[in-house]
C-alpha positions as CSV (number, residue, x, y, z in Angstrom):
1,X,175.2,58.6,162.0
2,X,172.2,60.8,161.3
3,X,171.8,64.4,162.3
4,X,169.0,65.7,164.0
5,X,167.3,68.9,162.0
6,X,167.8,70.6,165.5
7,X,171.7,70.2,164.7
8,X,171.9,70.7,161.3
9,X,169.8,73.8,161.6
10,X,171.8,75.2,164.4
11,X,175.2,74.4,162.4
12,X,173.8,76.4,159.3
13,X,173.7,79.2,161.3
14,X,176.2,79.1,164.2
15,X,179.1,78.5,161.3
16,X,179.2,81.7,160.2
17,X,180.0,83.3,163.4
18,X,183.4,84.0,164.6
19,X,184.0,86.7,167.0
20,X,187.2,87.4,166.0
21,X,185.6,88.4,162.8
22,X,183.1,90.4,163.6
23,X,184.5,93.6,163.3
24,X,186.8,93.3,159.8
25,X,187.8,96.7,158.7
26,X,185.0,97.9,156.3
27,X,186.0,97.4,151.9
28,X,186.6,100.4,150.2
29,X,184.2,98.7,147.6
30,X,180.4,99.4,147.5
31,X,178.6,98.5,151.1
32,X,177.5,94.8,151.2
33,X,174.6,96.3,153.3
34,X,172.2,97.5,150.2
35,X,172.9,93.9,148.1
36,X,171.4,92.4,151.5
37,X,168.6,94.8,151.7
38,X,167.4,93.5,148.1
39,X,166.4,90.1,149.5
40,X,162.6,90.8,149.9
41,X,160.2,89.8,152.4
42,X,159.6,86.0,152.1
43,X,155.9,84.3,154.0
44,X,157.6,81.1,155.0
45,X,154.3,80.5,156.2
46,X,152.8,80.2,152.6
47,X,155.0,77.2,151.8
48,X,153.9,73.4,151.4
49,X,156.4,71.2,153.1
50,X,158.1,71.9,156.0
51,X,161.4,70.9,154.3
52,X,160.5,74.3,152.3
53,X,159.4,76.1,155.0
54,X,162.8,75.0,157.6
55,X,165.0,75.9,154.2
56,X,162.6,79.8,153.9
57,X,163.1,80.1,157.9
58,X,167.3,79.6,157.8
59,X,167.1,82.2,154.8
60,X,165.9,84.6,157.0
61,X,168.4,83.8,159.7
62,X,171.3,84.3,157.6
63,X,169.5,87.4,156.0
64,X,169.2,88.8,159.8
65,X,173.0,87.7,160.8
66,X,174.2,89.2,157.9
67,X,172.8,93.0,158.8
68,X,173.8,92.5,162.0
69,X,177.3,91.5,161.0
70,X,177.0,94.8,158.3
71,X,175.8,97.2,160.7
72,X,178.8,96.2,163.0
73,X,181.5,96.6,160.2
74,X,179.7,99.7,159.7
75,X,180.1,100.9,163.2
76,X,183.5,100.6,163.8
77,X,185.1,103.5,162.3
78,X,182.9,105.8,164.3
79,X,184.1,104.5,167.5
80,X,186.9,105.1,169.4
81,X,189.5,102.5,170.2
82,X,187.7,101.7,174.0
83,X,184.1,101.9,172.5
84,X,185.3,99.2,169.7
85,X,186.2,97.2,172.8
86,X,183.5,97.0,174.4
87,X,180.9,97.0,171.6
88,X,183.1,93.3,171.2
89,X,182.9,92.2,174.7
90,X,179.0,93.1,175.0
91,X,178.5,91.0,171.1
92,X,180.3,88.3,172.7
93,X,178.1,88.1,175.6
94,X,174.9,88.7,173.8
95,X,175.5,86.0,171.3
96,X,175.8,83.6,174.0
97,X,172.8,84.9,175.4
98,X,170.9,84.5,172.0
99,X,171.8,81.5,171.5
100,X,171.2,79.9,175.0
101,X,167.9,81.5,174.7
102,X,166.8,80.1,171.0
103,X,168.0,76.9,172.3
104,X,165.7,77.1,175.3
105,X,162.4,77.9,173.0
106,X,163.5,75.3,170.7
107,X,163.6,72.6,173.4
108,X,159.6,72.9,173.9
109,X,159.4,71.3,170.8
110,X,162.4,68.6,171.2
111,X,161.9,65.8,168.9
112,X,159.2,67.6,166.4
113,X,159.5,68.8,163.1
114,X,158.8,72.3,164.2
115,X,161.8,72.4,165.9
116,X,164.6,73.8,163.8
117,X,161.9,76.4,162.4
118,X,161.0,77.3,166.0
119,X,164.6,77.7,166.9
120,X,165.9,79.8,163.1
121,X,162.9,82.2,164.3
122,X,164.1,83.1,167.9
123,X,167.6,83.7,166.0
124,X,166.1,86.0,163.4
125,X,164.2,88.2,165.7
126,X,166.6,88.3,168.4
127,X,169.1,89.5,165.3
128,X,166.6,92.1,164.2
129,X,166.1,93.8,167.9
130,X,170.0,94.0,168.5
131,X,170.0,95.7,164.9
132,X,167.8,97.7,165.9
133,X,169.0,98.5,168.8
134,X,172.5,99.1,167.4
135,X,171.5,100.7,164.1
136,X,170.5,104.3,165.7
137,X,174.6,104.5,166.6
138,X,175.0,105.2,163.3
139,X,173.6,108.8,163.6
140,X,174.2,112.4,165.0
141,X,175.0,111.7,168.7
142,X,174.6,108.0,168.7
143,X,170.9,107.7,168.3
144,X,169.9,111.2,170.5
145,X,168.3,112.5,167.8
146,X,166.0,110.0,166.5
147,X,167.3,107.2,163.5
148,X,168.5,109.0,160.4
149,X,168.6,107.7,156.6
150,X,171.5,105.4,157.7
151,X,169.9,103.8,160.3
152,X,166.7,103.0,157.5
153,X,169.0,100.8,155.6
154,X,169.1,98.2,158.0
155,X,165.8,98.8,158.5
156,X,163.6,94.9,158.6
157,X,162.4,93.5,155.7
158,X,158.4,94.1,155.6
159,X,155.8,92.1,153.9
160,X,154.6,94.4,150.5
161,X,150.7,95.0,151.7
162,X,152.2,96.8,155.3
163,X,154.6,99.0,153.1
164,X,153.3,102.1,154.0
């Protein structure tokens, strides 16, 4: 039986997520966060086939998921027992929402090529806003005073010539 890119794309990425997971007690080692962070920007747009392009696109993905899934380890010895609690319950929900939603975009191109690459996009930038949304917790009073050097290392990976 043959797979659909659709489903093989969407596999790739909704493996690795398990909810009871998601918020493992942080290693003593060095943070996983700044290995990630060395992954340059990558124009999946410059690319020939779309084989290439679909493989540059699910890079990205996993890139995004695993700052995400970083920046929540991260978060979790700051919080109180309740706030743990219901950081969970709201990443529950909004993963179902993401992924309902990426679903939806994808299916306006049902049956094209583009399809997996339309749906690994929605996924990546619907990762990067909930980072950034998430990321400013990591400073003095949650965020109320603006992002701070910890909030820049999840900061989204920028193409060279827009480095300021």
């Amino acid at each position: 039986m043959k797979s659909s890119p659709m489903v093989l794309a969407m596999a790739l990425i909704l493996g690795s997520y398990a909810l009871q997971d998601a918020f493992p007690a942080p290693a003593a080692s060095a943070s996983p966060v700044k290995q990630e962070q060395a992954l340059p920007f990558e124009d999946c747009s410059a690319l020939n086939t779309q084989r290439e392009t679909d493989e540059c696109f699910v890079r990205q993905s996993k890139h995004s998921q695993q700052q995400l899934d970083s920046l929540l380890r991260e978060l979790r010895p700051a919080l109180q027992p309740q706030q743990q609690s219901l950081l969970l319950s709201s990443q529950a929900t909004w993963l179902k929402y993401r992924d309902l939603h990426c679903k939806w975009q994808a299916a306006f191109f049902e049956g094209g090529s583009i399809q997996p690459t339309e749906y690994m996009t929605c996924v990546t930038e619907l990762n990067w806003r909930r980072v950034d949304e998430l990321k400013v917790d990591l400073c003095e009073g949650h965020g109320m005073t603006g992002e701070c050097p910890a909030s820049h290392q999840y900061d989204r990976p920028v193409p060279q010539a827009q480095k300021p």
